[in-house]
C-alpha atoms as one frame of an Amber mdcrd trajectory, in Angstrom:
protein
   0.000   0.000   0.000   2.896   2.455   1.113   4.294   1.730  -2.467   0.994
   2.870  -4.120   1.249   6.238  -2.313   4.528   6.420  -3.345   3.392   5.758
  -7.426   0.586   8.190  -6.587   2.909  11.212  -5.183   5.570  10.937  -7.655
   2.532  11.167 -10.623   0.933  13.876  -8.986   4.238  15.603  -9.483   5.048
  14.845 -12.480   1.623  16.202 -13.780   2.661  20.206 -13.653   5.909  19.193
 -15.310   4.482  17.556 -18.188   1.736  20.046 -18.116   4.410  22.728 -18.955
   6.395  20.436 -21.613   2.906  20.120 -23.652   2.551  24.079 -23.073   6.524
  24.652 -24.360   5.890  22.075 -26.989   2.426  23.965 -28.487   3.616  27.211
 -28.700   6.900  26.342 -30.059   5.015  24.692 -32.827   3.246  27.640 -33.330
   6.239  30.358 -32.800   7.010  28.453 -35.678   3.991  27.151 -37.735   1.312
  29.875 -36.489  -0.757  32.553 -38.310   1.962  35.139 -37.196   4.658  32.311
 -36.952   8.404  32.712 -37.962   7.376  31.071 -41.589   4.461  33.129 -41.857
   6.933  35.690 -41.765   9.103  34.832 -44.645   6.270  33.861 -46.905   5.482
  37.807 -45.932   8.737  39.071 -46.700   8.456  37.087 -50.393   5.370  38.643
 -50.768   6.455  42.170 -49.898   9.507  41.887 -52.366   6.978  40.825 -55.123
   5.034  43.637 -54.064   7.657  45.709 -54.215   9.037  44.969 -57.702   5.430
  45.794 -59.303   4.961  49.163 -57.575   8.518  49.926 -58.701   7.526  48.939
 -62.283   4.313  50.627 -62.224   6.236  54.022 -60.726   8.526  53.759 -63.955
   5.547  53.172 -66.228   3.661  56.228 -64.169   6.927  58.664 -65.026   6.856
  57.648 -68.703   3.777  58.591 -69.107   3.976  61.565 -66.918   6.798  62.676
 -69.329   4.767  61.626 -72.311   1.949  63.604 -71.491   3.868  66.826 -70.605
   4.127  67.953 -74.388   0.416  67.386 -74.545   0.154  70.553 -71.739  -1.236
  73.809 -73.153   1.780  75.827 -71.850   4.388  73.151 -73.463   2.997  71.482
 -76.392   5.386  69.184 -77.873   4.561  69.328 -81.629   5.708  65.924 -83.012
   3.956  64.053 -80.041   0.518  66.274 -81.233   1.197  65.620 -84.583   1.360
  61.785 -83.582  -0.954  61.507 -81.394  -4.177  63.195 -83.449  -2.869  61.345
 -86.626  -3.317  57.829 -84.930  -6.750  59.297 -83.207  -7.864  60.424 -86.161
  -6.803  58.044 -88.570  -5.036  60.104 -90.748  -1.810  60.032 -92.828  -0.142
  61.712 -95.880   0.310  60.241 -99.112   3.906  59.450 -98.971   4.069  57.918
 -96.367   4.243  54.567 -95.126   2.383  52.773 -92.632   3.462  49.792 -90.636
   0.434  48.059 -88.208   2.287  46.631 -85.175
């Protein structure tokens, strides 16, 4: 009987022990493996440098067409980018010349 006390004590203090290893070992896994985990956190940082390449290709696009549209402005009219522009709107061209459909 005195050895079944023993058994008994020594579980009942082992219980909070494992009770913290299961605790370490679930939030370990999900420091690691979690919604806001450490790979959660590089998929993020992949997604940001995708991110980042398009806005800086869309800024580049933006400034070329800032530039293009410049010599369209009343006060600085660009005349070969007018000339362009309201022959292909128009549908216009001159005899001599030739006309190449991309």
């Amino acid at each position: 009987m005195r050895k079944l006390e023993h058994i008994s004590q020594r579980l009942k203090d082992l219980v909070p022990i494992v009770a913290i290893l299961v605790g370490m070992a679930y939030f370990g896994y999900h420091l690691l493996h979690g919604n806001n985990g450490l790979m959660a956190l590089e998929d993020l940082d992949q997604e940001y440098q995708v991110l980042k390449e398009k806005a800086d290709k869309t800024a580049e696009k933006r400034l070329a067409l800032e530039i293009k549209v410049s010599g369209m402005r009343p006060d600085n009219i660009d005349p070969d980018l007018m000339d362009e522009r309201a022959r292909k709107i128009l549908g216009f061209s001159k005899r001599d010349e030739v006309i190449i459909l991309k």
